[in-house]
N, C-alpha and C positions, 0 to 999 in steps of 0.2 A: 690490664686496664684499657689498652688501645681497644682490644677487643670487646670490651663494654660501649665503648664510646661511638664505633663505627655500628654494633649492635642495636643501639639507641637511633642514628643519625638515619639509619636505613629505617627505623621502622618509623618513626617523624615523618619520611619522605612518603611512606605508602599510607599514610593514615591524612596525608594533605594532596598525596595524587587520590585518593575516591572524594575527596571535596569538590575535586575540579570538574567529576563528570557533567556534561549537558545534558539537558532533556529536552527529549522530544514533547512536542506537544501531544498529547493523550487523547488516542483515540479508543472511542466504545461502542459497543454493542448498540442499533438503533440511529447510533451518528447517519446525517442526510448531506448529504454531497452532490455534488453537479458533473456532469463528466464534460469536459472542455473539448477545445479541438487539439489535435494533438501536432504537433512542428512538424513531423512528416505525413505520408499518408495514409501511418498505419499508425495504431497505439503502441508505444514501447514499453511501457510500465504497468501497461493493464493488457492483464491475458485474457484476450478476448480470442476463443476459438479460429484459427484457420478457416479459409474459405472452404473447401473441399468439406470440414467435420459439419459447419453449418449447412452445405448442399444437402449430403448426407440427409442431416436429419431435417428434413423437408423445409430450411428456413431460406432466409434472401440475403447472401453478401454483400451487405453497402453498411461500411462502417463509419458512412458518415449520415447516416440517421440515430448513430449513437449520442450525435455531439449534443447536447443542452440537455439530456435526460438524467432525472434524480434518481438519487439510488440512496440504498441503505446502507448500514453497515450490517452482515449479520454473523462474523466472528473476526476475532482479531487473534494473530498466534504469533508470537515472537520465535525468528527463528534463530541457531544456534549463531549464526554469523553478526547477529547482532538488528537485524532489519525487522520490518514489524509488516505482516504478511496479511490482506483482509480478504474477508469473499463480501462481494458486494450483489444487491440483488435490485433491480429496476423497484423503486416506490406505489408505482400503480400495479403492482403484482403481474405484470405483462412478461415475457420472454423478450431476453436478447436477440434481435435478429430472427425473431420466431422458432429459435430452439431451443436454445441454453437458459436456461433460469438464474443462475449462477455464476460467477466468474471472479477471477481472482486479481488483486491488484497488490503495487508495492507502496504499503503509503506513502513513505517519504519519497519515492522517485517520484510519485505521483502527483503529488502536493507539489514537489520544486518545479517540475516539468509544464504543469499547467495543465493535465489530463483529469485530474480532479481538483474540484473546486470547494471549499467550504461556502455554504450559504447560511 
């Protein structure tokens, strides 16, 4: 009978722990965003390519003409850790820094930290 009883009590408990989860707020495909300045003098949440890969490919390292530029969202992938992973792409169809098209950010660090902004 004990073992009915503690059978029951545990499964109560995991059926009122997935009620508890939070939720992020939902991001989509198309979502428009601002990119901020960021607290040091580099981006930490947004993978903006290395100085050297932007030389490379014929562009200009100065990652503070990123700051106040829109961007989109153009996929969003949840990854296994639990984090929600986006590639975002400049709104005026322009390149990053004159190379990159593309780049990758972490929303939620990004959101808290103040490196992307909702508009």
């Amino acid at each position: 009978m004990i073992k009915y009883a503690i059978a029951l009590l545990f499964s109560v408990s995991m059926l009122t722990a997935q009620d508890n989860t939070s939720t992020q707020p939902v991001v989509r495909v198309g979502d428009v965003f601002e990119i901020g300045k960021p607290e040091s003098h580099k981006y930490k949440h947004i993978d903006f390519p290395r100085e050297n890969f932007i030389i490379k490919r014929g562009g200009i390292a100065n990652y503070r003409q990123a700051h106040g530029e829109k961007v989109v969202v153009t996929s969003v992938k949840e990854k296994k850790d639990g984090t929600t992973q986006i590639k975002i792409k400049r709104n005026d169809g322009g390149r990053f820094f004159g190379s990159h098209t593309v780049v990758t950010a972490d929303y939620k660090d990004a959101i808290n930290s103040g490196e992307l902004q909702v508009l």
